[in-house]
Structures are given as structure tokens and as C-alpha cells.
MARDO-408685 format. One record per atom (N, C-alpha, C): x, y, z; residue in one letter. Coordinates in steps of 0.2 Angstrom, whole numbers, plus 5000, padded with zeros to 4 digits. Example, Ala and Ser with C-alpha at 12.3 -4.5 7.8 and 13.67 -1.06 7.14 Angstrom:
<sites>
506649725039A 506249785039A 506649845039A 506449895035S 506849955036S 506450005039S 
</sites>
This chain:
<sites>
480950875086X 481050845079X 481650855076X 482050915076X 482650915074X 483250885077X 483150885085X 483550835087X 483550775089X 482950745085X 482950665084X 483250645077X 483050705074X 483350705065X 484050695066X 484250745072X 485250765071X 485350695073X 485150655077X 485450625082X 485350535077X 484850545072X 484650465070X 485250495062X 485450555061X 485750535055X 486550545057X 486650565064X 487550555065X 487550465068X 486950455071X 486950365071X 487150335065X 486550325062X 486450285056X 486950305050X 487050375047X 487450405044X 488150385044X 488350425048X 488950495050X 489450425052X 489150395059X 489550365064X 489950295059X 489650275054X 489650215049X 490050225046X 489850305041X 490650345038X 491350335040X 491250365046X 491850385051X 492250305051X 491850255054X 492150215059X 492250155053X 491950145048X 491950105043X 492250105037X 491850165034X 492250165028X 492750205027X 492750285030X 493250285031X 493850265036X 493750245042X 494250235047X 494550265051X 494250305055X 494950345058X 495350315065X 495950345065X 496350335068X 496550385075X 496450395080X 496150445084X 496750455088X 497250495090X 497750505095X 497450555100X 497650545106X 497750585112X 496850585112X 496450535112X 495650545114X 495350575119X 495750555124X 495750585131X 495850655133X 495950695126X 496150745127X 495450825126X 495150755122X 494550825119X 494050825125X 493650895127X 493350925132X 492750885132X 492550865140X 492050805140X 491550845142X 491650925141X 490950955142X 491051025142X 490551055138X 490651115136X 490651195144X 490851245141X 491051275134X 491851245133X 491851265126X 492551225122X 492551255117X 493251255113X 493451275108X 493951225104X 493451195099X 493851155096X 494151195089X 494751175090X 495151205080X 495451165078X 495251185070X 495751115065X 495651125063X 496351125057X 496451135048X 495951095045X 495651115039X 494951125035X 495251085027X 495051015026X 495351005020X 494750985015X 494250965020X 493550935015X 493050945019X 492350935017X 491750915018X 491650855025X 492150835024X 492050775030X 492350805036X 492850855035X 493250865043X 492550875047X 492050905047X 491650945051X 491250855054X 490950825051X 490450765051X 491250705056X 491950695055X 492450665057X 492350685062X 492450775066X 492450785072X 491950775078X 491350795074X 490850785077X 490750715080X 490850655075X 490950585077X 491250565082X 491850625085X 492450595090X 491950595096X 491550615097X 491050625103X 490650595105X 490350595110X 489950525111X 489050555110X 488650515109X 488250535104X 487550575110X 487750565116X 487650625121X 487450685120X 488350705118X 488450745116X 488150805112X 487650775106X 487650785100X 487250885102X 486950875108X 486450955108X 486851015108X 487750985109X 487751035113X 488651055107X 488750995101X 489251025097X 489051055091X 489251095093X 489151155084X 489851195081X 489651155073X 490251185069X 490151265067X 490351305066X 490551345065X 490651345056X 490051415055X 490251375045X 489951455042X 490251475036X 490251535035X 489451525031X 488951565033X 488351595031X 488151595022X 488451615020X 488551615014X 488651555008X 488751525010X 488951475007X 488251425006X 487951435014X 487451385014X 486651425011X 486551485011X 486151535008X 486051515000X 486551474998X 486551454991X 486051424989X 485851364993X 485151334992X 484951335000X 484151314999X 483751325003X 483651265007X 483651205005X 483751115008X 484451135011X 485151155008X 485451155012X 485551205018X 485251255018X 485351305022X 485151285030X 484251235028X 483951195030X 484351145037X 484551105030X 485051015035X 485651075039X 486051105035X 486551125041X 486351165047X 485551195048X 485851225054X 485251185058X 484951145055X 484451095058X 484551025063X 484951005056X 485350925056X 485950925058X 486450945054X 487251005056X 487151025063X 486751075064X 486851115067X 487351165071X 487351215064X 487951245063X 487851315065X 488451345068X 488351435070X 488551455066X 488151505062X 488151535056X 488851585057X 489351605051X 489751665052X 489851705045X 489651765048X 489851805040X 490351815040X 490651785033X 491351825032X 491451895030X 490951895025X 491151985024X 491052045032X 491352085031X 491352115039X 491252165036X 490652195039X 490052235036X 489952285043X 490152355042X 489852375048X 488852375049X 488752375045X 487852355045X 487852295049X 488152235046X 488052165050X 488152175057X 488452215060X 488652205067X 489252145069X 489352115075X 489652075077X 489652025073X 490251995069X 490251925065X 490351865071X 490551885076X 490751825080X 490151825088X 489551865087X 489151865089X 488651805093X 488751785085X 488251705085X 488751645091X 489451645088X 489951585090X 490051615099X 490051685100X 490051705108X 489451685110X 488851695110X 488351665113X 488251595113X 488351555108X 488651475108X 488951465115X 489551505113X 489951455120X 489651505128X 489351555126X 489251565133X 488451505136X 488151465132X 487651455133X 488151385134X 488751345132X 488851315137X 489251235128X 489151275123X 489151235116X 489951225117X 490051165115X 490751155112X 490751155103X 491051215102X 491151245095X 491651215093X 491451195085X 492151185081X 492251245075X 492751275075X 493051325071X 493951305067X 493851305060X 494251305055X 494351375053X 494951415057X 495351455055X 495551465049X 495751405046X 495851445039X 495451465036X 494951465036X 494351515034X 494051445027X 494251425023X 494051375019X 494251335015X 493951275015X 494451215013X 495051245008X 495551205011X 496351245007X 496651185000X 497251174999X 497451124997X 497251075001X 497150994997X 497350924999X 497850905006X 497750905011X 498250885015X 498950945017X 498651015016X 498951065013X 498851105023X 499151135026X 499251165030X 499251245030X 498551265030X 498751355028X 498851395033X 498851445032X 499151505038X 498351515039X 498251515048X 497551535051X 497551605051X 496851625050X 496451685053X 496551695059X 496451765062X 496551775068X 495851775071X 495351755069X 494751775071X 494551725077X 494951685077X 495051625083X 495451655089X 495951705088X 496251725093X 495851795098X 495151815093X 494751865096X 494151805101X 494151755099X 493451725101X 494051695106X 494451695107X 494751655114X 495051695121X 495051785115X 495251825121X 494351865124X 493751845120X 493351855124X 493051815129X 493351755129X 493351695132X 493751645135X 494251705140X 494951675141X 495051615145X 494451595148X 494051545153X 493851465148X 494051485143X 493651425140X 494251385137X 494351315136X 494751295135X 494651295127X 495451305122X 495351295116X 495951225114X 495551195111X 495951125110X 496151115102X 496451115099X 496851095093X 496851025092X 496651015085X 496550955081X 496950965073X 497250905075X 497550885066X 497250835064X 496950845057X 496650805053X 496950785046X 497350745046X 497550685039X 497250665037X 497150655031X 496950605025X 496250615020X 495950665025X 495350685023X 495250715017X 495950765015X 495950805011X 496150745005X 496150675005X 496350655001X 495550594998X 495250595004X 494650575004X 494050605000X 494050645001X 493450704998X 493750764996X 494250804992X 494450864990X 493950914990X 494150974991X 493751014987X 493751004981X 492951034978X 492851014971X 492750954969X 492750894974X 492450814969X 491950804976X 491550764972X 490950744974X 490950664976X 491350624974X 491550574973X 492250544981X 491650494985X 492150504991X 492550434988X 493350454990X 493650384992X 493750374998X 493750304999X 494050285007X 494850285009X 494950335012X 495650345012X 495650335019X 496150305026X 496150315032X 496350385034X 496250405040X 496050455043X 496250475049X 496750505052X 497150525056X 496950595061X 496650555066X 496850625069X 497050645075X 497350695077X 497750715082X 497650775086X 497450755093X 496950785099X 497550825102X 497550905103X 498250935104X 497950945113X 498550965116X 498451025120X 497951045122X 497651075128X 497251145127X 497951195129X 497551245124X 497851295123X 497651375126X 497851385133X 497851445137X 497651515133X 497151555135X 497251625130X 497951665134X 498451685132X 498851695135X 498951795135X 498451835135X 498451885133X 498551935125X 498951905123X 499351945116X 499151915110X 498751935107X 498351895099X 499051865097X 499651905094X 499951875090X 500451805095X 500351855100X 500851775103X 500651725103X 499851705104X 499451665104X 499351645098X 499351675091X 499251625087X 499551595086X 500451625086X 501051605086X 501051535088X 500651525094X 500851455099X 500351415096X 499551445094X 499351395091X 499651355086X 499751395079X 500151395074X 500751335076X 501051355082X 501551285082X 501251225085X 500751225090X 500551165090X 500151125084X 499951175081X 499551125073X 500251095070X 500751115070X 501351105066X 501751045069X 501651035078X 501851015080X 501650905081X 500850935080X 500250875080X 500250865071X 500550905066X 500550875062X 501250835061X 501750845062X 502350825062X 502450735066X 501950755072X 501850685075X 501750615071X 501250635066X 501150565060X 501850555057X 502350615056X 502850575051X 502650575044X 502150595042X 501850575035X 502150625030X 502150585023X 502650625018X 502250675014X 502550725010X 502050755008X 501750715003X 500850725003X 500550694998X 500550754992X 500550704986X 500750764980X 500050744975X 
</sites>
């Protein structure tokens, strides 16, 4: 039942959003993983990056992508706690790092060992409007226990100008997005985030787009 739920509201929904009203503009398509395990990462400006990325996929796919989304948030209410891990289907992550809780990254390693193409927003949460923050390294622990798995890089424009944090009111803005690389675990956390870090910089720079103020 939940998977015919997921699957009729990223159709009917989601897919309508994406290709219609909002628009998007898809670079390097050829480059997202056409089967898991996978690691998808990308800057985090609104409510729609997660339901955009999801869309890039073919609607196959749908059993087997799962975002990555902090715990807490959705605990807030009970319908939503509900849609996101049912309809969403999202991997729960605690941010507080609790020795009680155990493993925060737990849930997201058995994901990809079960075969999930995961999407993960490093900056931990929605930042400024079309704003580029400095990622967490918790992406760099989930890629050196899974040095086998490919991690892909995505930049997403315009979203943050479509949905903000803080408004509930979507406007139709078009929507850019830009499929990087897979990005090798290359042994050394910081070196590797360094490299992430430049190719998000590098696939943002590709648009040319000026700063939105």
C-alpha cells in the first residue's frame, strides 16, 4: 500500500511540479547512478530540493531512493512523521550525537548496504536562498565506510528562490540542475571533503548565474 501511495503521488504530484510548474533544467543526466548503492549530495535551499531530486529518476526507481532527513524535525507532527517515511521515504538521522542513541549514521549505512540510492544534504539545513554553505563532514564518514560506492554531486539553482525557508507560498521560478562527477573516497576525510567542496563550487560556477540578493 505504501508503495503504490509513493509511486501515485511522485506521478500525479511531484512529477507535474518538477517538469511544469516549476521547470527544470537538468545538466550532465547521464551522469546520475542508474542503480544503486549510490550517494547522492547536494546543497539544501528548500523543501522542494528533496521531491526535484527524486523526480531526476525514472519512476522504477522510486523503491529504491531515499532522502536522508534529520529525525527530529519530522517527530514534530504525527501525519508528517507518517508521509515522510512512508510516501517520502526517508532515512531517519539524528542530529544530536548522543552516546545513548548509538550510531547516527546507522540507518543511512544499512540503506546503501541493502542496495538504496541515498540522497544527503551536508549542510545539515536549509541555509540562505541560493546561498552555498560549508558542508558537514558526516558525508565524508558515510563514504569512507563505503569506499565502493559511488558518491555523485549535484547543484541545485533557483529553488531557494522558489520555496525559502520560512514561506509556504511556492513561486514558479526555473530550476537548474547540475549532475557532477562521481566522486572517488580517496582515503583522507579532509582531503576528500576539500575535493567535494570544489566540485560543488565548480558545478555551481558552470551556470554563470549572478548573485541573487
Amino acid at each position: 500500500m505504501h508503495s503504490f501511495l509513493r509511486f501515485l503521488f511522485f506521478l500525479v504530484i511531484v512529477r507535474p511540479l518538477a517538469l511544469i510548474v516549476i521547470g527544470l533544467n537538468v545538466r550532465h543526466r547521464a551522469r546520475l547512478p542508474k542503480a544503486g548503492p549510490a550517494l547522492i549530495v547536494a546543497n539544501h535551499n528548500s523543501h522542494l530540493d528533496t521531491l526535484v531530486l527524486i523526480s531526476l529518476f525514472p519512476l522504477h526507481q522510486l523503491p529504491h531512493i531515499r532522502p536522508v532527513a534529520a529525525v527530529d524535525y519530522f517527530l514534530r507532527n504525527r501525519l508528517l512523521a507518517w508521509f515522510a517515511l512512508n510516501v517520502i521515504g526517508i532515512v531517519p538521522l539524528q542530529r544530536e550525537i548522543k552516546a545513548s542513541a548509538g550510531d547516527p549514521l546507522a540507518a543511512a549505512s544499512a540503506a546503501l548496504q541493502q542496495g538504496a540510492i541515498l540522497i544527503l544534504f551536508p549542510e545539515g539545513s536549509r541555509g540562505e536562498p541560493e546561498r552555498l554553505s560549508r558542508f558537514k563532514s558526516g558525508v565524508a564518514h558515510l563514504a569512507k565506510r563505503h569506499p565502493q560506492v559511488p558518491v555523485v554531486p549535484i547543484f541545485l539553482h533557483g529553488l531557494g528562490k522558489s520555496l525559502p525557508k520560512g514561506e509556504a507560498l511556492l513561486v514558479p521560478f526555473f530550476c537548474d540542475v547540475f549532475v557532477g562527477e562521481t566522486l572517488p573516497w580517496n582515503g583522507d576525510k579532509q582531503a576528500w571533503m576539500s575535493a567535494l567542496d570544489g566540485a560543488m563550487q565548480a558545478l555551481a560556477s558552470e551556470g554563470k548565474f549572478a548573485v541573487w540578493e
